[in-house]
C-alpha positions as CSV (number, residue, x, y, z in Angstrom):
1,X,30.3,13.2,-42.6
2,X,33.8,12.9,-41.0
3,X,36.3,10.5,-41.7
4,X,38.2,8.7,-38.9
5,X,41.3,7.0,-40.0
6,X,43.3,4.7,-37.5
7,X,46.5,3.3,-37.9
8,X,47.8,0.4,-35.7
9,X,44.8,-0.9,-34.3
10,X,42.8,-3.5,-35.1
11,X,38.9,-3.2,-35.7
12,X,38.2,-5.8,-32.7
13,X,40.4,-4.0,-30.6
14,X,38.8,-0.4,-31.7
15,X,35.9,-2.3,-30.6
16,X,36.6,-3.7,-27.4
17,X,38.4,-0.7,-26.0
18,X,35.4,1.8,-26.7
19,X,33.2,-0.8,-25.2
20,X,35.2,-1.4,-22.0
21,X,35.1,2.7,-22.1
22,X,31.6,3.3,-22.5
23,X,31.1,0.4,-19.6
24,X,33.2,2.3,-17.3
25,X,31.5,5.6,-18.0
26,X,27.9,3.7,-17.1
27,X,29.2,2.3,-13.9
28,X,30.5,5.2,-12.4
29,X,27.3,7.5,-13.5
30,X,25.2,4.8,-11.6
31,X,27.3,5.0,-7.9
32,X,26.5,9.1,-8.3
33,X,23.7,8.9,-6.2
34,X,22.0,12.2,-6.5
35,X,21.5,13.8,-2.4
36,X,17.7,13.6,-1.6
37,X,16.3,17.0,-1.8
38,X,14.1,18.0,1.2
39,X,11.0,19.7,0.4
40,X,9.5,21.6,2.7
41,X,5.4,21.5,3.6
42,X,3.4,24.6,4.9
43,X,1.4,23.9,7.7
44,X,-1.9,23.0,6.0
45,X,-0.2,20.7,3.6
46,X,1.2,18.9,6.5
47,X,-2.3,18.8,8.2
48,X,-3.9,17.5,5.0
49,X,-1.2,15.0,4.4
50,X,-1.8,13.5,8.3
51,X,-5.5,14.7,8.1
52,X,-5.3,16.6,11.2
53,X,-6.4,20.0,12.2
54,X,-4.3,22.9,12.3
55,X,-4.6,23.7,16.2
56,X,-3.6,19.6,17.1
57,X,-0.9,19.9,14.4
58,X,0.3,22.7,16.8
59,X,0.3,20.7,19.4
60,X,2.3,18.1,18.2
61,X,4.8,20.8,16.7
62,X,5.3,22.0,20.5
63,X,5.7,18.4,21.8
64,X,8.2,17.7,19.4
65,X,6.8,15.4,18.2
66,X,6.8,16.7,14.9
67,X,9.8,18.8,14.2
68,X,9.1,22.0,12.2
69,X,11.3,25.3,11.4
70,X,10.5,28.8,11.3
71,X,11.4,31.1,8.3
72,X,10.4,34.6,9.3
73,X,6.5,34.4,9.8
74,X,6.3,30.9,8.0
75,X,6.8,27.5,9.8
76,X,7.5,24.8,7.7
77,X,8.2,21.2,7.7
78,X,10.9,18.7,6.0
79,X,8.4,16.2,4.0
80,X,10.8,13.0,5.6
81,X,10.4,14.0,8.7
82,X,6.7,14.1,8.7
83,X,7.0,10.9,7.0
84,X,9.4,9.6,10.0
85,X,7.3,10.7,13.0
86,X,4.8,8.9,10.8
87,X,6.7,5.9,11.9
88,X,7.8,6.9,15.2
89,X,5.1,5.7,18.0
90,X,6.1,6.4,21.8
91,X,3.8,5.6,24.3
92,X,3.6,5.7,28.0
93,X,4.4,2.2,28.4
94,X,6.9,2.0,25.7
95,X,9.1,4.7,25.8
96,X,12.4,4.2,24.6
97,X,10.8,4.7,21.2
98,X,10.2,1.2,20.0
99,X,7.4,0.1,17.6
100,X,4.2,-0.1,19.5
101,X,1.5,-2.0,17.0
102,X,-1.7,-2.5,18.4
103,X,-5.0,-3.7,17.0
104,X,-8.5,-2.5,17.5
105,X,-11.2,-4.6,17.9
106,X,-15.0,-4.0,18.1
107,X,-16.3,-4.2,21.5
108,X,-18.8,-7.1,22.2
109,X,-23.0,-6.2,22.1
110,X,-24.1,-6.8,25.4
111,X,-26.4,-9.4,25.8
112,X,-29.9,-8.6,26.9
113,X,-31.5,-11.2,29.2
């Protein structure tokens, strides 16, 4: 094993400076935030994903709705943005693309008389 000699420096000190050192070195890996990678989808992993069929996944591709790209003969899709139209509801009444939550209730039995 090596041998490290230092002159002029105190053990505490030795210690405290590679502490404050290695504590730097931490903190600065940890504000590297790696960039998100975007995976892409096929179409049927898309339609699995949102269980919908391939011709009404179509639809919604052509409505925007759900935006997709073309590579060649493939069209794919970026996995957030499937997850973000997830989120995105626009109805009739409520179009400036605010949440919309509803409910659904079961309608009442009829009453025979």
């Amino acid at each position: 094993m090596a041998t490290l000699i230092i002159n002029g420096i105190e053990l505490d000190d030795f210690y405290n400076k590679v502490g404050q050192i290695v504590a730097e070195t931490l903190q600065s890996q940890k504000e590297v935030k790696p960039e998100p990678i975007n995976k892409y989808l096929t179409r049927v992993e898309v339609a699995k994903k949102l269980n919908l069929s391939l011709p009404t996944l179509n639809d919604y591709t052509k409505r925007s709705i759900i935006p997709a790209y073309r590579i060649g003969n493939r069209v794919l899709y970026k996995e957030i943005e499937v997850e973000n139209a997830l989120r995105r509801i626009v109805t009739s009444k409520n179009k400036k693309g605010q949440r919309y939550e509803w409910s659904w209730t079961l309608p009442r039995k009829a009453s025979r008389r």
